[in-house]
N, C-alpha and C positions, 0 to 999 in steps of 0.2 A: 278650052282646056285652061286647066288653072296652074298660073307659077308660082311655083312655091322658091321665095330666097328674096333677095336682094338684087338691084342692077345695078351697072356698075357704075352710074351717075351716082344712082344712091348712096353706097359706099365711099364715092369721094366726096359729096358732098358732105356726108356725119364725121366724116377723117379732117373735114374742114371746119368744121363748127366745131369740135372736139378741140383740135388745135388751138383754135383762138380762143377756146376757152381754157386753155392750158395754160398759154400764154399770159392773160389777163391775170389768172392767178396766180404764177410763179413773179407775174412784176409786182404785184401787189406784195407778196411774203417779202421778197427785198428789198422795198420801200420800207417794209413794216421794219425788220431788221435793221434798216441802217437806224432810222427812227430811235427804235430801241437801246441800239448801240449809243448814239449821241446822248440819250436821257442818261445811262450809265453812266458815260464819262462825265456829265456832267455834275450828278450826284458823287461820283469819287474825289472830282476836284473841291466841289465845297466840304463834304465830309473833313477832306485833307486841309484845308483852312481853316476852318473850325480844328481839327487837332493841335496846328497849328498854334493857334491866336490863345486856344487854352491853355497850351502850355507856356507861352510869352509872359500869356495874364498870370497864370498863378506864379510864373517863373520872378514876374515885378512886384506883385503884392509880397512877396514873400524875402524879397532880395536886400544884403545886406549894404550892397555896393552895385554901383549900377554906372560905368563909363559908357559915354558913347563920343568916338573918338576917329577922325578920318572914314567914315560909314565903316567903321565895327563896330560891332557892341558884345560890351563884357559884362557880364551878368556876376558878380560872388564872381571875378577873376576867370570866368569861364566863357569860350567866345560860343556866340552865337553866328553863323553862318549860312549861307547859300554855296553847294556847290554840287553842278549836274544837276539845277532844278530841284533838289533835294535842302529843305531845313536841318542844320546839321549843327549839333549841340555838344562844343570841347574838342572835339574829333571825330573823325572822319566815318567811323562805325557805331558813334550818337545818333541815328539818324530819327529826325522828329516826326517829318509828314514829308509826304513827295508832291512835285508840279508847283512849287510854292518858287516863283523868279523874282522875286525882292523884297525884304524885308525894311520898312522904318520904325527906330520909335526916337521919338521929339519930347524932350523934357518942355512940358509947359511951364511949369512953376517953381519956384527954388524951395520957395516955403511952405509948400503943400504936400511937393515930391508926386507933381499927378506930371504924366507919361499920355502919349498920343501915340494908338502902335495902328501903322497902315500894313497891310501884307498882300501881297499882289499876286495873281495865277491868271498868267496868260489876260485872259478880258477882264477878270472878276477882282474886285478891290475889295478887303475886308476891314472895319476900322473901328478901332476903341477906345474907349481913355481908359487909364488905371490911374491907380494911386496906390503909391508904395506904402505897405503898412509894415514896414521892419519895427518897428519901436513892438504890433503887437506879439508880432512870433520870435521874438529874442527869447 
C-alpha cells in the first residue's frame, strides 16, 4: 500500500531547515540596515560640514570686519556660534548646518588677512585656509 503525505519527522524536520533559514535572513537584513543607517549618518554629517565650512568660507572672503575675540567670532559685527550642536549665525533661528561641536578660525597673517578655519563633528575634522578679499567686493 502506498502513502500518500508527509510524516511527522518530515514535517518537523522542513519546519526546521525553514527556520534556520528564516533566521539567517532576517539577521542578515539587520545587519544590512544598521550598515545602511551608519553610511547615512555618516554622509549627513559631512554634507553638514561641507555646508558649514562653505558658508565660513564665503562668509571670510567676503567680510568686512572679522574679530575673533575670547573663542567668539564676529564676522561684519555678526556672531557666529555653536549651540545644541547646531552652527548658528546672529541668532538663535540663523541656523547654518547641524552636528557641527566646535568651530575655529586663526588669523594667520596680518598682511595677507589669510584665516585657518577648523570645524569639528564628533570624529571628523574639516580645515581650510581663506583669505579675506574685502578690498574686491566693496
Amino acid at each position: 500500500m502506498k502513502n500518500k503525505g508527509f510524516t511527522l519527522i518530515e514535517v518537523l524536520l522542513m519546519i526546521i531547515v525553514l527556520s534556520s533559514i528564516t533566521v539567517y535572513v532576517m539577521n542578515f537584513l539587520f545587519h544590512y540596515n544598521n550598515f545602511v543607517w551608519k553610511i547615512e549618518d555618516n554622509v549627513d554629517i559631512q554634507e553638514n560640514m561641507k555646508i558649514a565650512m562653505d558658508f565660513l568660507y564665503d562668509s571670510i572672503v567676503k567680510a568686512g570686519s572679522i574679530n575673533i575675540e575670547n573663542n567668539s567670532i564676529y564676522i561684519d559685527g555678526k556672531k557666529f556660534y555653536i549651540k545644541n550642536n547646531i552652527l548658528r549665525y546672529d541668532t538663535d533661528s540663523q541656523q547654518i548646518a547641524s552636528g557641527i561641536t566646535k568651530i575655529e578660525i586663526i588669523k594667520i597673517s596680518d598682511n595677507q588677512n589669510l584665516y585657518f578655519i577648523k570645524i569639528y563633528s564628533n570624529n571628523k575634522i574639516e580645515t581650510t585656509y581663506v583669505l579675506n578679499r574685502s578690498d574686491v567686493y566693496d
